[in-house]
CHARMM-style PDB file with segment names, atoms N, HN, CA, C and O in Angstrom:
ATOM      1  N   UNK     1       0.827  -1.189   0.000  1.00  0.00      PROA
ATOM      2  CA  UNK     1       0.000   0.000   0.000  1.00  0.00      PROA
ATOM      3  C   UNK     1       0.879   1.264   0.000  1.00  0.00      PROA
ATOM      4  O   UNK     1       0.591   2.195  -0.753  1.00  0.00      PROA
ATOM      5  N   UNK     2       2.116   1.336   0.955  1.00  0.00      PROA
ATOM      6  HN  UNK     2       2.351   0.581   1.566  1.00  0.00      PROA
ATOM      7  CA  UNK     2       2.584   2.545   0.972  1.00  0.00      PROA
ATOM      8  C   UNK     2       3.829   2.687  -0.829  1.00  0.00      PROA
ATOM      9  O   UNK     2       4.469   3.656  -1.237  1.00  0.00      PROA
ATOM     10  N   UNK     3       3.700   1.417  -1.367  1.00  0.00      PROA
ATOM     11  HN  UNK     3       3.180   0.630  -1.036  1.00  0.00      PROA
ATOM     12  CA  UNK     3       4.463   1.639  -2.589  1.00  0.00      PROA
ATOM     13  C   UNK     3       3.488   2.688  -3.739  1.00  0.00      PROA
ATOM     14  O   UNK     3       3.935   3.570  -4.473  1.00  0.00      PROA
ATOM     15  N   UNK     4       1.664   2.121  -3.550  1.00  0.00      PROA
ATOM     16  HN  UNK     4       1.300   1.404  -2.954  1.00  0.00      PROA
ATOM     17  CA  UNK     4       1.430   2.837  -4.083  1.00  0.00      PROA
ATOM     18  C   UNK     4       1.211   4.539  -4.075  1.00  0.00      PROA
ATOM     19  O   UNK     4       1.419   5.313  -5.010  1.00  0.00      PROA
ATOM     20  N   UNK     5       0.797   4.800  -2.917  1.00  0.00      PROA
ATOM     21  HN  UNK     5       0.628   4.172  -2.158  1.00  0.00      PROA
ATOM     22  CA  UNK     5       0.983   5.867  -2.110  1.00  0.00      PROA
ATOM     23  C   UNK     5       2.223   6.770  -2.984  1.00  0.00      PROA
ATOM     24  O   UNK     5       2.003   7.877  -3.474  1.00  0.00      PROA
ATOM     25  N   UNK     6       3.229   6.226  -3.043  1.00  0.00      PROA
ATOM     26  HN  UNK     6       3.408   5.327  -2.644  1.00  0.00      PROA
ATOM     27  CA  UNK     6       5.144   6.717  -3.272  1.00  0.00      PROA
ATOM     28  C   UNK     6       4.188   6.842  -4.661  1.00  0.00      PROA
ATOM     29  O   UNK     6       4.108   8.001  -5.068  1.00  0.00      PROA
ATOM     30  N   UNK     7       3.603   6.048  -5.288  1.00  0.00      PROA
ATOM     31  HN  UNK     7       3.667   5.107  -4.958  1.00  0.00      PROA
ATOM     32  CA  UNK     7       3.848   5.978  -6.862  1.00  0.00      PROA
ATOM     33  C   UNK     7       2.926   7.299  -7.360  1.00  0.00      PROA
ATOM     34  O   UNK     7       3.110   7.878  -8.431  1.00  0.00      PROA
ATOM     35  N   UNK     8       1.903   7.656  -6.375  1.00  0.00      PROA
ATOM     36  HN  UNK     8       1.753   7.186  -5.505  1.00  0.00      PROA
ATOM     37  CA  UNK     8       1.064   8.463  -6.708  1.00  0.00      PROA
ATOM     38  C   UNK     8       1.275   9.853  -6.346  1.00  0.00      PROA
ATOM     39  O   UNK     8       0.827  10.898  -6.818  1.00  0.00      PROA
ATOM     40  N   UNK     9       2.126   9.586  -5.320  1.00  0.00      PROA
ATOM     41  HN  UNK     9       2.490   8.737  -4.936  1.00  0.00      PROA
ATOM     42  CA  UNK     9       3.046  11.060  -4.969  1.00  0.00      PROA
ATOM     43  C   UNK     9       4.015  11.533  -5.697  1.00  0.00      PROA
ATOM     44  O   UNK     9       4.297  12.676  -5.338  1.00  0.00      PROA
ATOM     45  N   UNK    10       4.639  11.159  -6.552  1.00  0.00      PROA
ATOM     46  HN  UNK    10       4.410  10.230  -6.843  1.00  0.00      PROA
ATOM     47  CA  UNK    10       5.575  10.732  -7.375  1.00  0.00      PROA
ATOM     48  C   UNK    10       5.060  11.121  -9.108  1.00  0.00      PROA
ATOM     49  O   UNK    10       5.851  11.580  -9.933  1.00  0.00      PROA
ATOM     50  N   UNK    11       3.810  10.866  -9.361  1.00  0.00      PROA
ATOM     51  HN  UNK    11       3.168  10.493  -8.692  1.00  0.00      PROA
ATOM     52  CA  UNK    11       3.131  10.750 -10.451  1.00  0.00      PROA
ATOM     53  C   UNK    11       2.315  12.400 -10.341  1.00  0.00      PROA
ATOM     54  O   UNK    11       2.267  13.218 -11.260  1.00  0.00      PROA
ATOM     55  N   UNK    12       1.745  12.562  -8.993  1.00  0.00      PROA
ATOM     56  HN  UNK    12       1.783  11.898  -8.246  1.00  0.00      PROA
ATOM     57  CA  UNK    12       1.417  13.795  -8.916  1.00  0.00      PROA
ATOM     58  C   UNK    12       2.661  15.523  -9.087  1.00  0.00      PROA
ATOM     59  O   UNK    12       2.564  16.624  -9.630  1.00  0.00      PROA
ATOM     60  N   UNK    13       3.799  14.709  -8.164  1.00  0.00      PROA
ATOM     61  HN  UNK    13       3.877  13.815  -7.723  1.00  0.00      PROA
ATOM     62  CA  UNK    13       4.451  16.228  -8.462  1.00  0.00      PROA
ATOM     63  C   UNK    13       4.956  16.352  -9.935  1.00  0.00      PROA
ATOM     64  O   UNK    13       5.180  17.504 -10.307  1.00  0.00      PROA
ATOM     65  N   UNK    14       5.196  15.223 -10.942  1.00  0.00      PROA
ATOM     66  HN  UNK    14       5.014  14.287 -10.640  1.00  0.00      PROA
ATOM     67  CA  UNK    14       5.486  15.215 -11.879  1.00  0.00      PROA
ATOM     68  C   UNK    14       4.958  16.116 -12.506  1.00  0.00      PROA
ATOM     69  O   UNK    14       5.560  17.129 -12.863  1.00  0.00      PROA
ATOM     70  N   UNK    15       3.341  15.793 -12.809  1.00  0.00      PROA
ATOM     71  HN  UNK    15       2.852  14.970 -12.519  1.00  0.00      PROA
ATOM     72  CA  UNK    15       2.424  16.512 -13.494  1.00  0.00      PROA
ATOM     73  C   UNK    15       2.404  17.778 -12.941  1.00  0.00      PROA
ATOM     74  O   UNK    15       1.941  18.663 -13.660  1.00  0.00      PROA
ATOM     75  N   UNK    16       2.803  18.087 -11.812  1.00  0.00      PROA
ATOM     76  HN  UNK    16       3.180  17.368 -11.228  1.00  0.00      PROA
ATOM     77  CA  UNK    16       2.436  19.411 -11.446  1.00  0.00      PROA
ATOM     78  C   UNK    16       3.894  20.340 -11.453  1.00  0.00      PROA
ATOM     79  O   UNK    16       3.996  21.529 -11.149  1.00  0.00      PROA
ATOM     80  N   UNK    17       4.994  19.394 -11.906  1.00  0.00      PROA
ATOM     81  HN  UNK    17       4.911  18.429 -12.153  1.00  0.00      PROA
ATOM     82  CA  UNK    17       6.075  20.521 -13.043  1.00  0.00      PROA
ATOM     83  C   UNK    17       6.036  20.284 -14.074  1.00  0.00      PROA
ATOM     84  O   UNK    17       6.967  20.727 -14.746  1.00  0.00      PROA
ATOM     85  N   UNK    18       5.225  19.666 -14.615  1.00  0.00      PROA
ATOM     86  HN  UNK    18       4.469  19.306 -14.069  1.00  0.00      PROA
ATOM     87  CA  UNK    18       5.399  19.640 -15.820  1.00  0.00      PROA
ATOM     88  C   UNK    18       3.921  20.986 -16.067  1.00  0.00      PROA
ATOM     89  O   UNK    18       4.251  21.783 -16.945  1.00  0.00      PROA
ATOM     90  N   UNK    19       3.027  21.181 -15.690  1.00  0.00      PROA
ATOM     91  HN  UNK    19       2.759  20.533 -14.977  1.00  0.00      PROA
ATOM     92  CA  UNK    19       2.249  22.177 -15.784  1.00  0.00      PROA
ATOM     93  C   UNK    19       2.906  23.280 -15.506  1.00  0.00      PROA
ATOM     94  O   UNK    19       2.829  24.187 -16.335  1.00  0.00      PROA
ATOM     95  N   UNK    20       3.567  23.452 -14.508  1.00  0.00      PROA
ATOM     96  HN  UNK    20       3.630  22.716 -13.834  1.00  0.00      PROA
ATOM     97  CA  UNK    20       4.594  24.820 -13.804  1.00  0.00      PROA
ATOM     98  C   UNK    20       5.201  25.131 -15.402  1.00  0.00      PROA
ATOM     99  O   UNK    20       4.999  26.187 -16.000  1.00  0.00      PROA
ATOM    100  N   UNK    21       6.007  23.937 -15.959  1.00  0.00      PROA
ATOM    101  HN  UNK    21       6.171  23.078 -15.473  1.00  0.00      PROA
ATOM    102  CA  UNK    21       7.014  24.416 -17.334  1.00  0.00      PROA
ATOM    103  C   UNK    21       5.916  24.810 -18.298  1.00  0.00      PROA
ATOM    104  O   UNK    21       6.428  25.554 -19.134  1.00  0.00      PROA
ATOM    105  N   UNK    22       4.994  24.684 -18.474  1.00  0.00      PROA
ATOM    106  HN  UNK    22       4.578  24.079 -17.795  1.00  0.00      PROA
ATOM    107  CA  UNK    22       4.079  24.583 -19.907  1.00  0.00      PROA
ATOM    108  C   UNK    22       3.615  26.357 -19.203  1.00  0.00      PROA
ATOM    109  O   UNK    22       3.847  27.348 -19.897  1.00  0.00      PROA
ATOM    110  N   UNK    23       3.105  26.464 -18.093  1.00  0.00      PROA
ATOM    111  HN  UNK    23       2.916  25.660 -17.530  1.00  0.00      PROA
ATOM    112  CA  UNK    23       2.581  27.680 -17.879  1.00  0.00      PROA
ATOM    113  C   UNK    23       3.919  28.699 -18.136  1.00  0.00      PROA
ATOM    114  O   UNK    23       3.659  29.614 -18.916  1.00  0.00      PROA
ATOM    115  N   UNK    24       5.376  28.689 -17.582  1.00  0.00      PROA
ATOM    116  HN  UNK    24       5.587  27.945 -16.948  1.00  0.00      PROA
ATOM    117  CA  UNK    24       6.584  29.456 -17.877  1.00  0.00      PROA
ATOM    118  C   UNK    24       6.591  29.580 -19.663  1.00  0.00      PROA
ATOM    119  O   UNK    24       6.753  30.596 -20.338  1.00  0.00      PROA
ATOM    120  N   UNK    25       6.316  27.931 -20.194  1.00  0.00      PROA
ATOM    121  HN  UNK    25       6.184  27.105 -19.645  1.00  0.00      PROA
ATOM    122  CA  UNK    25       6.756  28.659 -21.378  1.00  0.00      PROA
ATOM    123  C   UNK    25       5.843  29.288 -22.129  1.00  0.00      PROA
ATOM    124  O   UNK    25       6.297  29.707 -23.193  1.00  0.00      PROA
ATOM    125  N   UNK    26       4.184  29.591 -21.842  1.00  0.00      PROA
ATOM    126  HN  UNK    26       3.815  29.251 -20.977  1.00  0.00      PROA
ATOM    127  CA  UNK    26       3.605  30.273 -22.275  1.00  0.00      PROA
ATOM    128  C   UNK    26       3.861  31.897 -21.750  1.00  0.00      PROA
ATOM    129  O   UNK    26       3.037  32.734 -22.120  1.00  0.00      PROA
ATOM    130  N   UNK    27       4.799  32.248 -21.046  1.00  0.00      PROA
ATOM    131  HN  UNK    27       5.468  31.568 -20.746  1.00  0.00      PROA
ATOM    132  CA  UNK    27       4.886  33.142 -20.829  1.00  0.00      PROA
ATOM    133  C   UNK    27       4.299  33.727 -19.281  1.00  0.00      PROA
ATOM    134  O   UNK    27       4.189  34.946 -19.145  1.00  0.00      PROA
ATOM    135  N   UNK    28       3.940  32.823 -18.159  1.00  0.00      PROA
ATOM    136  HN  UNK    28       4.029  31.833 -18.269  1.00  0.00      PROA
ATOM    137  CA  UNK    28       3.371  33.021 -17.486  1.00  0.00      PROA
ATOM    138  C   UNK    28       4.670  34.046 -16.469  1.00  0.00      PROA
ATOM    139  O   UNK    28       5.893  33.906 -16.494  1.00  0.00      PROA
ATOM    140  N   UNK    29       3.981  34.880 -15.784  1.00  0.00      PROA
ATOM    141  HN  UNK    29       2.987  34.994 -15.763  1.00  0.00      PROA
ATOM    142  CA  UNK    29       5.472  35.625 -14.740  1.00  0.00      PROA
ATOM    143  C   UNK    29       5.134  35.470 -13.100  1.00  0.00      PROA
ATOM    144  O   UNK    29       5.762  35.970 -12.167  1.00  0.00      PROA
ATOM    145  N   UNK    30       4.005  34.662 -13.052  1.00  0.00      PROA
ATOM    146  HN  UNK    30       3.495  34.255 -13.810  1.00  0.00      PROA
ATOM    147  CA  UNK    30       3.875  34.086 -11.354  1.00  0.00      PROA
ATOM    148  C   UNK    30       2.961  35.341 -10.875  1.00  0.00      PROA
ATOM    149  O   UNK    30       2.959  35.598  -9.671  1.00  0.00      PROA
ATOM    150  N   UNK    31       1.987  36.336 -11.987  1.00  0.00      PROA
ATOM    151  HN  UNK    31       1.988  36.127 -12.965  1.00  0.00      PROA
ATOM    152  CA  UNK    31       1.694  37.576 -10.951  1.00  0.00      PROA
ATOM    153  C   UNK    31      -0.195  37.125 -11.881  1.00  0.00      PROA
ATOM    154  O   UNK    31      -0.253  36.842 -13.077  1.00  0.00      PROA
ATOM    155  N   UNK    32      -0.975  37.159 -11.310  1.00  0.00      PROA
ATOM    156  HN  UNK    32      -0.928  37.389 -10.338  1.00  0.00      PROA
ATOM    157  CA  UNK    32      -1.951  37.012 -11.995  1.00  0.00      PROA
ATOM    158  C   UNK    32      -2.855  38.569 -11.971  1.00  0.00      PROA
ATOM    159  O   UNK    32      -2.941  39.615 -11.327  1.00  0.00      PROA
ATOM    160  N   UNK    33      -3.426  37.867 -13.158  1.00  0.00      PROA
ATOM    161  HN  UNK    33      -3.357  37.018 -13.680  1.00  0.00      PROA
ATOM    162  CA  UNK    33      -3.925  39.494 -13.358  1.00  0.00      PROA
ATOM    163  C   UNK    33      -5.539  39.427 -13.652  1.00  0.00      PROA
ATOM    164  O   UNK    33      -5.820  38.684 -14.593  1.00  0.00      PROA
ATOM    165  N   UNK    34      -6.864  40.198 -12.887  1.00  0.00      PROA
ATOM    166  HN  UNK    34      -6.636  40.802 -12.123  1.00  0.00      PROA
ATOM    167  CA  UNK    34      -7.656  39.978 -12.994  1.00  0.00      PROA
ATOM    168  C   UNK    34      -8.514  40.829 -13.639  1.00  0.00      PROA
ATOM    169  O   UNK    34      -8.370  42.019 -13.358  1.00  0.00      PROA
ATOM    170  N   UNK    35      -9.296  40.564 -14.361  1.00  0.00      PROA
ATOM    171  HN  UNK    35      -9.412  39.598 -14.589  1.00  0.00      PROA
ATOM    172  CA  UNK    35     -10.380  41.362 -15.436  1.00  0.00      PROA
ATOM    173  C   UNK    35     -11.015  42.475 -14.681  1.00  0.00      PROA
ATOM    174  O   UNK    35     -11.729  42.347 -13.687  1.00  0.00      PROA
ATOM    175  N   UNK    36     -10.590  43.840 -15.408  1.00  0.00      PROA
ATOM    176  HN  UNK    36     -10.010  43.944 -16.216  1.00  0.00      PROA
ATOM    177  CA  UNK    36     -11.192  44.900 -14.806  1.00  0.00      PROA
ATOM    178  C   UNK    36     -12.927  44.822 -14.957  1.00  0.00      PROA
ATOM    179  O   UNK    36     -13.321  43.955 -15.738  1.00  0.00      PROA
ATOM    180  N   UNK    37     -13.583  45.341 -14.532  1.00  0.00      PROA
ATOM    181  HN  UNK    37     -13.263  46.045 -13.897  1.00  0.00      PROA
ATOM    182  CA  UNK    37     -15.037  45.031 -14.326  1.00  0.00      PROA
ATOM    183  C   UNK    37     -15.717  46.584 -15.348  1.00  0.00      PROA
ATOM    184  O   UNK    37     -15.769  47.673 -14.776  1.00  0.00      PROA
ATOM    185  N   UNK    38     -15.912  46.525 -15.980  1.00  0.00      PROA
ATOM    186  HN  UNK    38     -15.869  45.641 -16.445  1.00  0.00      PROA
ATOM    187  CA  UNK    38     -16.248  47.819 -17.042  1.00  0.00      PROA
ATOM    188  C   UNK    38     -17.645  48.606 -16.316  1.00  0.00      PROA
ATOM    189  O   UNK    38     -18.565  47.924 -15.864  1.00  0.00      PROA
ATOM    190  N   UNK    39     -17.662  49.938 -16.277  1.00  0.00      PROA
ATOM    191  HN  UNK    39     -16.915  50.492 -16.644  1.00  0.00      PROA
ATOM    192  CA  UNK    39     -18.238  51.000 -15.492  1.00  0.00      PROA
ATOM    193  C   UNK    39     -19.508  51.106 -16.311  1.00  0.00      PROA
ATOM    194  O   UNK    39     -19.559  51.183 -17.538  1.00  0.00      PROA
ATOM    195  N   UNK    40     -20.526  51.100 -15.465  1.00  0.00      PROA
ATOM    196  HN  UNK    40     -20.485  51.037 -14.468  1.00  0.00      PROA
ATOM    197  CA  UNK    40     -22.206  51.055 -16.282  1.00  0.00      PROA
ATOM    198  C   UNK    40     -22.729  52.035 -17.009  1.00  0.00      PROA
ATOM    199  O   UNK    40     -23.168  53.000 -16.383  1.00  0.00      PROA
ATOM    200  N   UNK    41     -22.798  52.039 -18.160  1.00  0.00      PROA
ATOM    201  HN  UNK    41     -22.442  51.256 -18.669  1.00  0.00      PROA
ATOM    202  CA  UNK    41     -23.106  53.120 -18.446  1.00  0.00      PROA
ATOM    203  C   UNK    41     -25.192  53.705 -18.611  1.00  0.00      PROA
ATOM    204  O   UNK    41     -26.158  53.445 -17.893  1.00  0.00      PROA
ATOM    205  N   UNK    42     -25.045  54.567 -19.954  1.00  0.00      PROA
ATOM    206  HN  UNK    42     -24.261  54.778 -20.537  1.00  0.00      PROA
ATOM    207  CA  UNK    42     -26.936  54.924 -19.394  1.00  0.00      PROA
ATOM    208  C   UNK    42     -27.862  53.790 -19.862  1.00  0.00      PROA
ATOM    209  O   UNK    42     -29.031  53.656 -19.500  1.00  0.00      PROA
ATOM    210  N   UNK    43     -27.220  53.020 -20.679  1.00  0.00      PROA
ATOM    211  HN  UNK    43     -26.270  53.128 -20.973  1.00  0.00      PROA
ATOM    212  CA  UNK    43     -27.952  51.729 -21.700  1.00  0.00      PROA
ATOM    213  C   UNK    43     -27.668  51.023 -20.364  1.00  0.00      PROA
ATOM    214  O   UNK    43     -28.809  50.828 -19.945  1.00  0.00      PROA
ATOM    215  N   UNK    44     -26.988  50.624 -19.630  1.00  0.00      PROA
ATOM    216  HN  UNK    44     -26.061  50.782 -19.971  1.00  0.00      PROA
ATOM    217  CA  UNK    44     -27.428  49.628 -18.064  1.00  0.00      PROA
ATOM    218  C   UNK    44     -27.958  50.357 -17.358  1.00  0.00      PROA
ATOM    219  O   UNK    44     -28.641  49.513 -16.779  1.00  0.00      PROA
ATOM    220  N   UNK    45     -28.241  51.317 -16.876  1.00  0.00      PROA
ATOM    221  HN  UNK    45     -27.686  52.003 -17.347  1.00  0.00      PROA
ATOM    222  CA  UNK    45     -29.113  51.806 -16.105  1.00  0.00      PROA
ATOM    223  C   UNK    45     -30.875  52.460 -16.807  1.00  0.00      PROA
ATOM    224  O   UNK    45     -31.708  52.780 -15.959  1.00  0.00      PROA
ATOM    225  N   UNK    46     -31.152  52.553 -17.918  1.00  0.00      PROA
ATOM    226  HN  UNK    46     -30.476  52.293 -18.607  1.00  0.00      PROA
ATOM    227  CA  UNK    46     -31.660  52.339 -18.940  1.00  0.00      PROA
ATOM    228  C   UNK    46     -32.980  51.082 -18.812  1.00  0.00      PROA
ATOM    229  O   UNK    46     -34.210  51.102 -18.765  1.00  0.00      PROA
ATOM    230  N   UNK    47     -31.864  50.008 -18.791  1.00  0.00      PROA
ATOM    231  HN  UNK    47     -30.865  49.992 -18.829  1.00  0.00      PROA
ATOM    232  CA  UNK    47     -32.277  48.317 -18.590  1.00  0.00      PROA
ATOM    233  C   UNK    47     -32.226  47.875 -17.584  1.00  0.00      PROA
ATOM    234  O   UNK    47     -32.507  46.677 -17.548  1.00  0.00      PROA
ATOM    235  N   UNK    48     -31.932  48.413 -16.517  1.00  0.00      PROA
ATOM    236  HN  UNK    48     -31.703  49.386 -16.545  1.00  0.00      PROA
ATOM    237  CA  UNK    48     -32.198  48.405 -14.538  1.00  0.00      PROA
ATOM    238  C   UNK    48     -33.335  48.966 -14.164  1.00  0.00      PROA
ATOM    239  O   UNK    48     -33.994  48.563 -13.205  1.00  0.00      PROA
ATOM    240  N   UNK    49     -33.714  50.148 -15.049  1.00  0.00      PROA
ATOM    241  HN  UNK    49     -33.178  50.475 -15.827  1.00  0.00      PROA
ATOM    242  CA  UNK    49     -35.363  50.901 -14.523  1.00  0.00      PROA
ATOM    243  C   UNK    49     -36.167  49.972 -15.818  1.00  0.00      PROA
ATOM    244  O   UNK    49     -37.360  49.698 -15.694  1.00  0.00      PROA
ATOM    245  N   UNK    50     -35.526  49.614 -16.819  1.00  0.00      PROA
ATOM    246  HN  UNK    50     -34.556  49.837 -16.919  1.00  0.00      PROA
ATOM    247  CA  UNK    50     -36.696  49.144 -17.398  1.00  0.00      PROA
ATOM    248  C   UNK    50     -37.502  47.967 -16.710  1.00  0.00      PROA
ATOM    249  O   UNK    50     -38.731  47.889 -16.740  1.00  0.00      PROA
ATOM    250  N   UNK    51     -36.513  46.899 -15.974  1.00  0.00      PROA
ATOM    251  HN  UNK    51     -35.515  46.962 -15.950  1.00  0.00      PROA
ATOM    252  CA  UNK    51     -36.651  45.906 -15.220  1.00  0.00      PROA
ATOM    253  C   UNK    51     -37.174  46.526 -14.340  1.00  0.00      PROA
ATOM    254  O   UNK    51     -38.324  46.151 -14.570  1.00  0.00      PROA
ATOM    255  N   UNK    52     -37.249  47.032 -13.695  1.00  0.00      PROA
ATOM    256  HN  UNK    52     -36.315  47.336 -13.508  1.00  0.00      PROA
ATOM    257  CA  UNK    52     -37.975  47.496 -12.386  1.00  0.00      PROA
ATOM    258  C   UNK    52     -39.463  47.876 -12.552  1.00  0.00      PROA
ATOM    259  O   UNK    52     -40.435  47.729 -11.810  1.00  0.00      PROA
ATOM    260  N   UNK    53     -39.318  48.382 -13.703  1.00  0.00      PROA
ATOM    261  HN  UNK    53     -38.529  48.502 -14.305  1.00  0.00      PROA
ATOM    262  CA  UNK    53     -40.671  48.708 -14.049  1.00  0.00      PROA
ATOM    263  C   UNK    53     -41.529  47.813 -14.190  1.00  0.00      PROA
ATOM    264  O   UNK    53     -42.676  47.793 -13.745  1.00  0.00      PROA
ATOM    265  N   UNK    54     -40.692  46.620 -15.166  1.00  0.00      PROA
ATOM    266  HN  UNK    54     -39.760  46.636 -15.528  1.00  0.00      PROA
ATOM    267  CA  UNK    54     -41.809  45.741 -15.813  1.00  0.00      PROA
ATOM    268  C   UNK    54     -42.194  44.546 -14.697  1.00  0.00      PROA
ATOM    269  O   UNK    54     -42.981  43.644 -14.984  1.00  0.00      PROA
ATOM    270  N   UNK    55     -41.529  44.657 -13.369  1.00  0.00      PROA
ATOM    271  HN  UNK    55     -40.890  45.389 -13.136  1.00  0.00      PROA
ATOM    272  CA  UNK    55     -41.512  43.819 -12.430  1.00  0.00      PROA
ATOM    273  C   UNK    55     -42.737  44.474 -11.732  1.00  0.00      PROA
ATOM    274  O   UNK    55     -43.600  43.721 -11.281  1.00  0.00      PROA
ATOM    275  N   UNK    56     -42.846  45.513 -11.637  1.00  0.00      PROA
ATOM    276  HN  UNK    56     -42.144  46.125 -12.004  1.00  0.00      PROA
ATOM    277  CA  UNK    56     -43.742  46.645 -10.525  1.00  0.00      PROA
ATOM    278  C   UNK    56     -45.125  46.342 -11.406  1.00  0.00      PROA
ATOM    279  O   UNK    56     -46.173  46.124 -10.798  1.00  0.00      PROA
ATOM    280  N   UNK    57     -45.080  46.338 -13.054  1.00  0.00      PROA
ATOM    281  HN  UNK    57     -44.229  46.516 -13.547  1.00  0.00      PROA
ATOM    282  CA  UNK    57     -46.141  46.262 -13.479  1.00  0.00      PROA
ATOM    283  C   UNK    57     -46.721  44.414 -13.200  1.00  0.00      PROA
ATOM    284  O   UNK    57     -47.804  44.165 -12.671  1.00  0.00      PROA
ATOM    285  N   UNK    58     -45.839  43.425 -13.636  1.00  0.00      PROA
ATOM    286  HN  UNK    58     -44.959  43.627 -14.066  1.00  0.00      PROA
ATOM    287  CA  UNK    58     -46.259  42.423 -12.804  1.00  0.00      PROA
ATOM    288  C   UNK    58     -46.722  42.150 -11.915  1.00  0.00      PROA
ATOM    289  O   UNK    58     -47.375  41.107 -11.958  1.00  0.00      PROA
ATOM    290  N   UNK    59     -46.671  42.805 -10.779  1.00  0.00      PROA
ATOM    291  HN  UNK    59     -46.140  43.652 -10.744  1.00  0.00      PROA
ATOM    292  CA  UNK    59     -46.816  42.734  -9.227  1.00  0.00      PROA
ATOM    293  C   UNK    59     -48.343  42.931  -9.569  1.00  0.00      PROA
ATOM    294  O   UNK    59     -49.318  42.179  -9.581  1.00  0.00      PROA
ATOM    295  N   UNK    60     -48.070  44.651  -9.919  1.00  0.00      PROA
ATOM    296  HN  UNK    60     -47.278  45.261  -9.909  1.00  0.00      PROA
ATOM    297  CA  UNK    60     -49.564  44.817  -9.826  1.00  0.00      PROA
ATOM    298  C   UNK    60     -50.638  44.410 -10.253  1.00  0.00      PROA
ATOM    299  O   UNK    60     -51.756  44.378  -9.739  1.00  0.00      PROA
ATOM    300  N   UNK    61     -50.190  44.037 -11.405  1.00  0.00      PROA
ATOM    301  HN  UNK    61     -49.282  44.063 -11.823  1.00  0.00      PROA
ATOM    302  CA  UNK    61     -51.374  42.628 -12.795  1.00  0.00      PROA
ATOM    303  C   UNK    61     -52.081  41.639 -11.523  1.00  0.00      PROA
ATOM    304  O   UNK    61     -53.243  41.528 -11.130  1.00  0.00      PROA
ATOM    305  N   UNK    62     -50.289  40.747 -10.934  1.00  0.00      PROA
ATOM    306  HN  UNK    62     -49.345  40.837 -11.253  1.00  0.00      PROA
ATOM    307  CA  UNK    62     -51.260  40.079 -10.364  1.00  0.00      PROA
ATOM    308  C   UNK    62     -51.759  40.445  -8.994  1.00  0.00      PROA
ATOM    309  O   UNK    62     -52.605  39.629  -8.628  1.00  0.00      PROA
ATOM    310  N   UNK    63     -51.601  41.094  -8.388  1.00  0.00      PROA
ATOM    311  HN  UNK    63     -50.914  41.757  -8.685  1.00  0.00      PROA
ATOM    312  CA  UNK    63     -52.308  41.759  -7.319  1.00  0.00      PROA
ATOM    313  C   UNK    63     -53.868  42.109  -7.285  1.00  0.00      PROA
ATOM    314  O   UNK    63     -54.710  41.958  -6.400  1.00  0.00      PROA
ATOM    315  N   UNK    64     -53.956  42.769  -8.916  1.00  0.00      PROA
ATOM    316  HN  UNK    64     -53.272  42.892  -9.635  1.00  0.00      PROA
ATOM    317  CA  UNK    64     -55.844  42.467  -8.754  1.00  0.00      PROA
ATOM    318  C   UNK    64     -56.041  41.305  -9.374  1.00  0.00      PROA
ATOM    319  O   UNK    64     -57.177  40.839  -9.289  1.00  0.00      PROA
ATOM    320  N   UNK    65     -55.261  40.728  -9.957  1.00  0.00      PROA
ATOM    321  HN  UNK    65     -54.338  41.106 -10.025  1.00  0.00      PROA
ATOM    322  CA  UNK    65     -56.072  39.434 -10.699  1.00  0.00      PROA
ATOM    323  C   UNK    65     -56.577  38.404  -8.996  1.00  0.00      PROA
ATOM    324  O   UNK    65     -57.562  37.726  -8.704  1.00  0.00      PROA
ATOM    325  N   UNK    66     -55.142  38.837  -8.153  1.00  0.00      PROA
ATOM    326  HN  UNK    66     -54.342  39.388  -8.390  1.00  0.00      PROA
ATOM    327  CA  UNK    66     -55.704  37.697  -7.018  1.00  0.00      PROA
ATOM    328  C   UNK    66     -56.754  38.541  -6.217  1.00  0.00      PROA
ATOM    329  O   UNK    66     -57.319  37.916  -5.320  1.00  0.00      PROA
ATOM    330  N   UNK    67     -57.078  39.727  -6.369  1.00  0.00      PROA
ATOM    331  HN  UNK    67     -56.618  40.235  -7.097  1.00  0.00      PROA
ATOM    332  CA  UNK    67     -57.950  40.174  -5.491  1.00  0.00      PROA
ATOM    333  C   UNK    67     -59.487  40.251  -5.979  1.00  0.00      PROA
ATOM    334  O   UNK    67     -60.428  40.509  -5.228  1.00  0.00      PROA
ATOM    335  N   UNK    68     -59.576  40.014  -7.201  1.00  0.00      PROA
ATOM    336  HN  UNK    68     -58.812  39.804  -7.811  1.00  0.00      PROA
ATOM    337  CA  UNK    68     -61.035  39.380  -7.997  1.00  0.00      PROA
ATOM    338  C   UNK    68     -61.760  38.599  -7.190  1.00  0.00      PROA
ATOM    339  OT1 UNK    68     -62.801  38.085  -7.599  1.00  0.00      PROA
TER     340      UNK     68
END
């Protein structure tokens, strides 16, 4: 049992330099960099009141339909 253990510890760090080299030679520099989040403009806020609206008009549809 503990041979396989060795074999799988062994099999794991492999793969995990051999990923380390494939990420270096794509150019990787060890600093990650995350997607700026783009600032809303009037077409999203636009489509935030339109939603709001058409939710408020829902409500109210069914509000008298259940009060019939």
């Amino acid at each position: 049992m503990a041979g396989r253990i060795g074999y799988l510890f062994r099999k794991s760090f492999q793969m995990s330099q051999d990923v380390h080299d494939a990420m270096l030679s794509r150019g990787f520099t060890g600093e990650f960099s995350s997607l700026a989040l783009p600032k809303p403009g009037s077409f999203d806020y636009l489509c935030c009141a339109l939603t709001l609206l058409f939710c408020c008009v829902l409500l109210s549809v069914d509000h008298r339909i259940a009060t019939w």
